[in-house]
C-alpha positions as CSV (number, residue, x, y, z in Angstrom):
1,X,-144.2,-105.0,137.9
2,X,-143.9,-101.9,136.6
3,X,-147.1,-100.8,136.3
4,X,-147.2,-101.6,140.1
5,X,-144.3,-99.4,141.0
6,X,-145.4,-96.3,139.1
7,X,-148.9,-96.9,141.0
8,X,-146.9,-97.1,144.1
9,X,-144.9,-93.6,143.4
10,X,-148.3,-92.4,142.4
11,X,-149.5,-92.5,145.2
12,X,-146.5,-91.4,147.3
13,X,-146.4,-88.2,145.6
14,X,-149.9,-87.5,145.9
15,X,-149.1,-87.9,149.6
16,X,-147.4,-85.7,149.9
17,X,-148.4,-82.9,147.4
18,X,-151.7,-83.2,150.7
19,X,-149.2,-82.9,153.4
20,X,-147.6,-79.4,151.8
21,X,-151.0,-77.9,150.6
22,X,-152.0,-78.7,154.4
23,X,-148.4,-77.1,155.6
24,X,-149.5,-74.0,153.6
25,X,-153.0,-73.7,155.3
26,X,-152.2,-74.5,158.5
27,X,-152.7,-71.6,160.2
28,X,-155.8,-69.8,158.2
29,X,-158.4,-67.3,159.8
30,X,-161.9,-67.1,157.9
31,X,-165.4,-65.8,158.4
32,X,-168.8,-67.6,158.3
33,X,-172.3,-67.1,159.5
34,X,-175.0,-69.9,160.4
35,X,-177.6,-67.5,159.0
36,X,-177.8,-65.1,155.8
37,X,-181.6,-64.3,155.6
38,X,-182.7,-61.5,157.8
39,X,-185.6,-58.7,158.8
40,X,-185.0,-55.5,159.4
41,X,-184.2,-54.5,162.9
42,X,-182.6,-58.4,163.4
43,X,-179.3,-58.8,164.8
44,X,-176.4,-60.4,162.6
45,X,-174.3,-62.7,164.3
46,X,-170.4,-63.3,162.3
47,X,-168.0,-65.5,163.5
48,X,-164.4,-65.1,163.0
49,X,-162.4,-68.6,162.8
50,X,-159.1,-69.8,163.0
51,X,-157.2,-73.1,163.1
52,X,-153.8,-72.6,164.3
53,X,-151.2,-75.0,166.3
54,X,-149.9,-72.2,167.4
55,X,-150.3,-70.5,170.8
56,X,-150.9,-66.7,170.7
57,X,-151.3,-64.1,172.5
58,X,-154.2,-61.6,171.0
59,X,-155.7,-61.5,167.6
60,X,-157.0,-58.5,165.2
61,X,-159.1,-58.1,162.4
62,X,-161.3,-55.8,160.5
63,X,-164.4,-56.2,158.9
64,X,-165.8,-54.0,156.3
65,X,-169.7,-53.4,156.1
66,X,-172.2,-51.0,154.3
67,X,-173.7,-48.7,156.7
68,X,-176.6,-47.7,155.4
69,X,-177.9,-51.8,155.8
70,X,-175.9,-52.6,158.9
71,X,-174.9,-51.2,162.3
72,X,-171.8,-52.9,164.4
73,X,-172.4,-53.4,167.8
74,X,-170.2,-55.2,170.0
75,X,-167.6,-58.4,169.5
76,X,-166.7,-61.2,172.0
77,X,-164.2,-63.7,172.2
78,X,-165.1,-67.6,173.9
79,X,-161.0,-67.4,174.7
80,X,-160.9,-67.4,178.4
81,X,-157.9,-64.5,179.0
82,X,-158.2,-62.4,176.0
83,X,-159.2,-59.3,176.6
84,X,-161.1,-56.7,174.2
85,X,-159.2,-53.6,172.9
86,X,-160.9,-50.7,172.4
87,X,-159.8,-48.8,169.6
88,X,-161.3,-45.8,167.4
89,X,-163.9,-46.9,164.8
90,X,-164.4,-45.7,161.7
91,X,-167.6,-45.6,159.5
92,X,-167.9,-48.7,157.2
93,X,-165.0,-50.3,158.8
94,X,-165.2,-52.7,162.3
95,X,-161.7,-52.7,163.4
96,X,-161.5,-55.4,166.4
97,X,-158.1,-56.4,168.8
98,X,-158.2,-58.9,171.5
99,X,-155.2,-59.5,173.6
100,X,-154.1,-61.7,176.5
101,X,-150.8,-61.9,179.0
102,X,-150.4,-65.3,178.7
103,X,-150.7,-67.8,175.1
104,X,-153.8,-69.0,174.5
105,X,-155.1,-71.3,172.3
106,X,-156.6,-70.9,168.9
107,X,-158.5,-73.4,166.9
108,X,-162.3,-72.5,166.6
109,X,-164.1,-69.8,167.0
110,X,-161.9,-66.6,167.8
111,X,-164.9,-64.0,168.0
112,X,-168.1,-63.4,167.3
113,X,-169.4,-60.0,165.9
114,X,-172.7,-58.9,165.9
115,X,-174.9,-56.0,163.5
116,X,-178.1,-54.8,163.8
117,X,-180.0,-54.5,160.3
118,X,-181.2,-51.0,159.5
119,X,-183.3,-50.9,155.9
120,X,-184.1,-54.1,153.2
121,X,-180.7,-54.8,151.1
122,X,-178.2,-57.3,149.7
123,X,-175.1,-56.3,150.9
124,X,-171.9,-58.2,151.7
125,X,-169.7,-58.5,155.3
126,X,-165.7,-58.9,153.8
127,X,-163.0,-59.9,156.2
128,X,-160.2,-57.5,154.8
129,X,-157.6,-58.3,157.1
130,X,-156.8,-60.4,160.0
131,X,-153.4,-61.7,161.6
132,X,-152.5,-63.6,164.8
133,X,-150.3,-62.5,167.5
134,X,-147.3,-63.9,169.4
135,X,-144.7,-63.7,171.2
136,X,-140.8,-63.9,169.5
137,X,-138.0,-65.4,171.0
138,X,-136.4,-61.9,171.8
139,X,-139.6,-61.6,174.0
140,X,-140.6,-58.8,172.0
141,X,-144.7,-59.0,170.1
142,X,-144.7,-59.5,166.6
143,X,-147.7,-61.3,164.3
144,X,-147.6,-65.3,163.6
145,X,-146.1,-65.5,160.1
146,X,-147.7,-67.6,157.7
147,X,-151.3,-67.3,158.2
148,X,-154.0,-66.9,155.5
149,X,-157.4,-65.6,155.0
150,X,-160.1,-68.7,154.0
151,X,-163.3,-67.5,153.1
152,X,-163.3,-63.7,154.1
153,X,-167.1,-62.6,152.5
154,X,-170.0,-63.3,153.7
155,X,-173.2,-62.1,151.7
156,X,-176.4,-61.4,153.1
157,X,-180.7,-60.7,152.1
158,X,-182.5,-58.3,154.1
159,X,-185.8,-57.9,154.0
160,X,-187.4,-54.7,154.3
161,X,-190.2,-56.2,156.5
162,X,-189.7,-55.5,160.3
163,X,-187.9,-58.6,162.3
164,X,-187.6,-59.1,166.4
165,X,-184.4,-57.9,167.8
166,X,-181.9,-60.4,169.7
167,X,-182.9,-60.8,173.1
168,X,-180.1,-63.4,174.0
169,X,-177.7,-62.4,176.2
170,X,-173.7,-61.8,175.3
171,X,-171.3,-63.9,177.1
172,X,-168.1,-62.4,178.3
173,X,-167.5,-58.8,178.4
174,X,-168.5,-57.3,174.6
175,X,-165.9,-54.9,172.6
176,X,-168.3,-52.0,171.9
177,X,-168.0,-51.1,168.2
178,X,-169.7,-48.0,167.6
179,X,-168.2,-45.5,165.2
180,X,-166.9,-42.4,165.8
181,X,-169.4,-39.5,164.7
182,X,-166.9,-37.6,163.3
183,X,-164.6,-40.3,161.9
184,X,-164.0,-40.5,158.2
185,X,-160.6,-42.3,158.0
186,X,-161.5,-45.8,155.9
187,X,-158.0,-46.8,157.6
188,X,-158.0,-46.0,161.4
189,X,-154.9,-44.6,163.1
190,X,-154.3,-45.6,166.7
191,X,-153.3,-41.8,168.5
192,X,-150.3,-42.4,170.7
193,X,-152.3,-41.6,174.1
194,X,-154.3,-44.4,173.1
195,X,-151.0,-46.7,172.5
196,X,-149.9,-45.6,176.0
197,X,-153.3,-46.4,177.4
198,X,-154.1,-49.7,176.4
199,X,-150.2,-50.8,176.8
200,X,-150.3,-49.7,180.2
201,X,-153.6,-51.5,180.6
202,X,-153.2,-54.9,179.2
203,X,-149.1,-55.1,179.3
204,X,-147.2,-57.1,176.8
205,X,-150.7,-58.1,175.4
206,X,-151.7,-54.9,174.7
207,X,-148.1,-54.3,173.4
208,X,-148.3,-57.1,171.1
209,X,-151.7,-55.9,169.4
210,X,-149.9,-52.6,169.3
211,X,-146.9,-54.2,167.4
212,X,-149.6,-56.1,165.2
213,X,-152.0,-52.7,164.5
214,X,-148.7,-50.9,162.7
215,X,-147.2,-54.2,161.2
216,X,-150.1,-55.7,160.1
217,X,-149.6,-57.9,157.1
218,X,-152.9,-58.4,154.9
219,X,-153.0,-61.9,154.0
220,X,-155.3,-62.7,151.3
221,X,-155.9,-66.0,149.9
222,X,-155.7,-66.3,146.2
223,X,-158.5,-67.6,144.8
């Protein structure tokens, strides 16, 4: 009998030791790719993931890349509502901000990013930060507490040989990510005409992403 109990309380606390490592990762973002092996000259296609039960109202990340193997070009979001931010880019560094007037939701894909291979290298694509954004009960913008980073590198093999460029076309309306020429910041600053702009442009979503963009937390998961 009491071998049958302590099976019993076995497997209750194994229970829920799965419940709170699931409360923990509830609301994770992470970064995959469907395809690591490339040409030159190809385009790189990256998805940004999340699984939240939260509803939110924009999203921002940043994505750090070599640039003598890749080139950013543009990021779209499948989240009917959220709308692309354009923000200064820095050599290096894709810095990307979506942002909507009303919640959406947020489990799947939250963006895709694409790159265009330049020369034949192994090189890595690292999701250094990311956070989630919502609105707080004081109706004021402020990031989703709680979330973590999953898998945030992805690596990739290209070969030097020349490849066929993407042809397919980009639904929605892309986030153009081309650098500034004269940018050498490895930590972009948003100037406060361009606060002003996109505020007045996207209203309490582009306020939120604001809010997020100086508040920021980088949330790394310990691995």
């Amino acid at each position: 009998m009491k071998s049958i109990t302590s099976f019993v309380l076995a497997i209750i606390f194994t229970f829920f030791g799965f419940m709170k490592v699931n409360a923990q990762t509830a609301e994770t973002i992470w970064l995959t790719a469907s395809t690591t092996a490339f040409k030159t000259g190809e385009t790189v296609i990256v998805t940004v993931n999340s699984i939240s039960s939260t509803p939110v109202q924009g999203f921002t990340f940043q994505i750090r890349y070599d640039p003598a193997c890749l080139q950013p070009v543009n990021a779209t979001t499948p989240i009917v509502g959220m709308n692309g931010l354009s923000l200064p880019q820095t050599v290096g560094l894709v810095d990307a901000s979506f942002a909507s007037t009303t919640p959406q939701t947020a489990n799947g894909v939250l963006a895709e990013v694409r790159f265009v291979t330049l020369s034949g290298c192994q090189t890595n694509l690292t999701l250094e930060s990311a956070a989630l954004a919502i609105r707080n009960e004081s109706g004021f913008a402020a990031p989703l507490a709680g979330v973590t980073i999953g898998e945030k590198n992805v690596a990739l093999n290209i070969d030097k040989a020349q490849g066929t460029s993407d042809s397919q076309p980009v639904s929605g309306t892309p986030l153009l990510l081309a650098p500034e020429p004269s940018s050498t910041s490895t930590d972009p600053i948003i100037p406060s005409r361009t606060i002003a702009l996109l505020v007045a442009g996207i209203g309490i979503g582009g306020a939120i992403i604001v809010a997020v963009k100086f508040f920021r937390p980088v949330q790394e998961k310990n691995k």
